[in-house]
C-alpha positions in Angstrom: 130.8 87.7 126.0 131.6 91.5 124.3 132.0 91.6 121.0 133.1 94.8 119.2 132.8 94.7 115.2 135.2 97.5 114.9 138.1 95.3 116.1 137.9 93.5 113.1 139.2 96.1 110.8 142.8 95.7 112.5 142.6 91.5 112.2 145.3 90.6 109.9 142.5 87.9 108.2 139.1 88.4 107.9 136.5 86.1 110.3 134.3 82.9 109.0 130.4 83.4 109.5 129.1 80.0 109.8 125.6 79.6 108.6 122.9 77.9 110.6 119.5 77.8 108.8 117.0 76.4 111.0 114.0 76.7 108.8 112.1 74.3 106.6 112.6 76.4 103.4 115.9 77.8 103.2 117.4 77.4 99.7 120.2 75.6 100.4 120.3 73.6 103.4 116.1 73.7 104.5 115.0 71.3 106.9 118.3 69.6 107.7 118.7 71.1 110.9 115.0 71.8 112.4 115.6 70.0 115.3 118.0 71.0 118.1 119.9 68.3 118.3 120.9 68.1 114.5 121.2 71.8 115.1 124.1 71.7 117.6 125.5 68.8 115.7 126.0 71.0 113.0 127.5 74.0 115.3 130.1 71.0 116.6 130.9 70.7 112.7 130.9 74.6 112.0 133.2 75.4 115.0 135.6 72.4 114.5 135.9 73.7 111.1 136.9 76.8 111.8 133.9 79.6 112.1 134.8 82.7 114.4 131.1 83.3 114.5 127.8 81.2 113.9 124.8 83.2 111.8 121.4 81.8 113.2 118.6 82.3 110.7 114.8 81.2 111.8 113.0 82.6 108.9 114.0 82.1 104.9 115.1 85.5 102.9 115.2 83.2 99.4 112.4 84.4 96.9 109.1 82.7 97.1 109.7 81.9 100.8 106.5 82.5 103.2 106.5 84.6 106.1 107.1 83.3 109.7 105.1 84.4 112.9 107.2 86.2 115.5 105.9 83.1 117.7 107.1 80.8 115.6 110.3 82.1 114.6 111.3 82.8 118.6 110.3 79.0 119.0 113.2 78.2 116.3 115.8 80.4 117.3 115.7 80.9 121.1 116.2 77.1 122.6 118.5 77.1 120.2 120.8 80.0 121.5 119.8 78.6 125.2 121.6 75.0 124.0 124.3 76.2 122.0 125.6 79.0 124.6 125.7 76.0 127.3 127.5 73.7 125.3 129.7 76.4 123.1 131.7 79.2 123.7 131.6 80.6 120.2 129.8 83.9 119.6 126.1 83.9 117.9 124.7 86.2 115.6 120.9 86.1 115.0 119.8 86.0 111.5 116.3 88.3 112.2 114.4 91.3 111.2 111.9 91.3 114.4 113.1 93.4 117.5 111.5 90.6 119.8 113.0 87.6 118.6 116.2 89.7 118.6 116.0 90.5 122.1 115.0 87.1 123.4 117.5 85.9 121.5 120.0 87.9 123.0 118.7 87.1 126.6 119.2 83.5 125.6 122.7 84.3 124.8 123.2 85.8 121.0 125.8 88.2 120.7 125.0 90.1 117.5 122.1 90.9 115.3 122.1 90.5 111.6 119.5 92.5 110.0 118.8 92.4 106.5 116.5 95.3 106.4 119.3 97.7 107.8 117.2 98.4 110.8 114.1 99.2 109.1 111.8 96.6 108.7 110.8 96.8 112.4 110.8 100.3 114.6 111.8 98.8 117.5 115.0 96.9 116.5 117.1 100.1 116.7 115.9 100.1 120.5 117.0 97.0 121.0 120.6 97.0 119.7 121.2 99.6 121.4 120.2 98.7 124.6 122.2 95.6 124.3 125.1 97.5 123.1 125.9 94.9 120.7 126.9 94.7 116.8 124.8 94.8 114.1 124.8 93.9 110.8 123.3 96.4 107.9 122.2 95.0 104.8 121.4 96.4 101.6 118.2 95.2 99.5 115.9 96.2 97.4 112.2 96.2 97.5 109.5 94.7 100.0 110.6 92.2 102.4 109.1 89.4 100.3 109.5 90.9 97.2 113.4 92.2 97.1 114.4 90.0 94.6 113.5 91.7 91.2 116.3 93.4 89.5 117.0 96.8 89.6 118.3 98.7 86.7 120.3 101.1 88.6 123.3 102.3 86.7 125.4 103.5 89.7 124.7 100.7 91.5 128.2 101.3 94.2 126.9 104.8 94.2 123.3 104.2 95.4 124.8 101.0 98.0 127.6 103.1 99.3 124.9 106.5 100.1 122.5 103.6 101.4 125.2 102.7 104.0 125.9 106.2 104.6 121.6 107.1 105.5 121.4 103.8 107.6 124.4 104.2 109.5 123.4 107.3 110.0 119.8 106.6 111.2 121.3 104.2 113.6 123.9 106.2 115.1 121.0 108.8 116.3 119.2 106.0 117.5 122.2 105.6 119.9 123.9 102.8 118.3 127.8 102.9 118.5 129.7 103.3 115.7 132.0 100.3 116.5 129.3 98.1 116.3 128.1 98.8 112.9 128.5 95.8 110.3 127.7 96.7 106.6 126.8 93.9 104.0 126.3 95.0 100.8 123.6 92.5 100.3 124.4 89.9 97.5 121.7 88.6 95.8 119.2 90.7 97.3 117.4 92.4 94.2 120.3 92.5 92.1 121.8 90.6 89.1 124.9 88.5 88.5 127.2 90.8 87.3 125.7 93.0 89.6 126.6 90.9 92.5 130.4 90.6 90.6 130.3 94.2 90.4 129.8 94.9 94.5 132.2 92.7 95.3 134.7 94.0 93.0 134.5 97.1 93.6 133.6 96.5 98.1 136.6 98.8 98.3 134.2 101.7 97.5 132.8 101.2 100.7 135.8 101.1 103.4 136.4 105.0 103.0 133.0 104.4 105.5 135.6 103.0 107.8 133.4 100.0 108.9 133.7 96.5 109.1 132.2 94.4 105.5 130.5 91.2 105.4 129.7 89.7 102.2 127.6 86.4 101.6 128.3 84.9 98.3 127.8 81.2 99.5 126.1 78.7 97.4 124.0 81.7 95.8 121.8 81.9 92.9 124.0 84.3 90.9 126.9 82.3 91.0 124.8 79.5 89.4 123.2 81.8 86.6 127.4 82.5 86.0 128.1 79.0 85.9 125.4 76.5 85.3 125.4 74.6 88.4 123.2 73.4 90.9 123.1 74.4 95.0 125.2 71.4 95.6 128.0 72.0 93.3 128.6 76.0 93.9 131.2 75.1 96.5 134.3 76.1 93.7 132.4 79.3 92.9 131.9 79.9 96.4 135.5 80.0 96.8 136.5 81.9 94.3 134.2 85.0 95.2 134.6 84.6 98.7 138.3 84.7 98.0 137.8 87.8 95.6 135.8 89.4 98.3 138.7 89.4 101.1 141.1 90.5 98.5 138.5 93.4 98.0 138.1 93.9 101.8 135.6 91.9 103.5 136.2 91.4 107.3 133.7 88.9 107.6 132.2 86.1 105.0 129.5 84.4 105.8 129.0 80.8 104.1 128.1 77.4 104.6 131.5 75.7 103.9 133.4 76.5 106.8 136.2 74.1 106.3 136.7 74.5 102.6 136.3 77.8 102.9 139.3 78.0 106.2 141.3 76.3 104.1 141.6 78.3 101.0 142.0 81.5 103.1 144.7 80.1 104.7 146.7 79.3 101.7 145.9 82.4 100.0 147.3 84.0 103.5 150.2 82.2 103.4 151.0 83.1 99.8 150.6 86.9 99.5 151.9 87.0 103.2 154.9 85.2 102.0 158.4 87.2 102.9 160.3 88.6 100.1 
């Protein structure tokens, strides 16, 4: 299976990015689907539901979270990918800073590679993407990997994102990456305060004159809380509404945890500002 991010630009609706934490300490859904078997059950739910792509994550990114062992987190991942890709034929994107989980990962079957640290955490993830020739997904964030989430005070906030995409993409297009597989996020929630994260995705269309697919990952997160008072478990309206805001803004992926719900609302959104005159 060849997947090529730049096609998504000409879809005429933007894709669903189901989320599949398989970690003890993920903020939202941690250690509901450790093992594998609750772990396909919940890729049965995410594709019935709807998601064009599944987002594979062995190792938390929420503040406070400890780090994982290479070892350990290719132990999560990889039978993982090995039991989903014989039972599924929906494309896998694994959720990983570490070049060798990456590339067992894609041995095992994964089809793209979501890094949060834009290629920069690890030296040899470059390498490895573009061996595989496969998409990948550059994230903006702030600080060290375990320490990203203090707010930054920057007061051209599009500005600094937009020439962060423009070094990264850069750095990975002489590392011999193709341009059509370049994925930007803009990195919600990583280092940056709520009406930070309402600013970014507002104003995402600062970033298409890049001319690159956008994901954006609003789902259940902590700034849509701080904006609203709620809890994890009742962020699903807020969810919505941002992921809805995003698309309108340009987002050709969103990734989140409530596939259905989420289907649905694009759907009848579609329907309405598709509707003929």
């Amino acid at each position: 299976m060849r997947l090529y991010a730049g096609a998504m630009i000409h879809k005429p609706y933007p894709w669903i990015m189901g989320i599949l934490n398989v970690t003890p300490d993920s903020f939202s859904d941690g250690g509901r689907f450790i093992s594998v078997d609750k772990a396909l059950e919940q890729v049965e739910r995410l594709v019935a539901s709807g998601a064009d792509l599944i987002d594979i994550g062995g190792e938390s990114s929420r503040p406070g979270a400890c780090a994982v062992s290479e070892a350990q987190e290719r132990g999560r991942v990889v039978p993982l990918v090995r039991a989903v890709r014989q039972r599924f034929d929906v494309p896998l994107s694994i959720d990983t800073v570490k070049a060798s989980v990456a590339g067992e990962a894609l041995e095992a079957g994964a089809n793209w590679i979501n890094d949060i640290s834009a290629l920069g955490h690890d030296p040899r993830m470059a390498l490895v993407v573009a061996q595989a020739g496969v998409p990948v997904v550059l994230m903006h964030r702030r600080g060290t990997a375990r320490g990203h989430y203090a707010d930054f005070k920057s007061q051209r906030l599009v500005e600094e994102v937009k020439q962060f995409f423009a070094e990264r993409v850069a750095f990975a297009l002489n590392a011999g990456i193709a341009e059509r597989n370049l994925v930007l996020d803009p990195g919600i929630g990583f280092g940056k305060h709520a009406l930070q994260n309402c600013e970014l995705i507002n104003r995402l269309g600062a970033f298409k004159a890049l001319g690159l697919p956008l994901l954006v990952g609003s789902s259940r997160k902590s700034f849509l809380g701080k904006l609203t008072g709620t809890s994890v478990e009742a962020r699903l309206p807020g969810t919505l509404a941002s992921t809805l805001l995003a698309v309108l803004r340009g987002a050709d992926i969103v990734r989140v945890h409530d596939v259905g719900e989420v289907k649905q609302a694009l759907v009848v959104w579609q329907r309405i500002v598709q509707r003929p005159h």
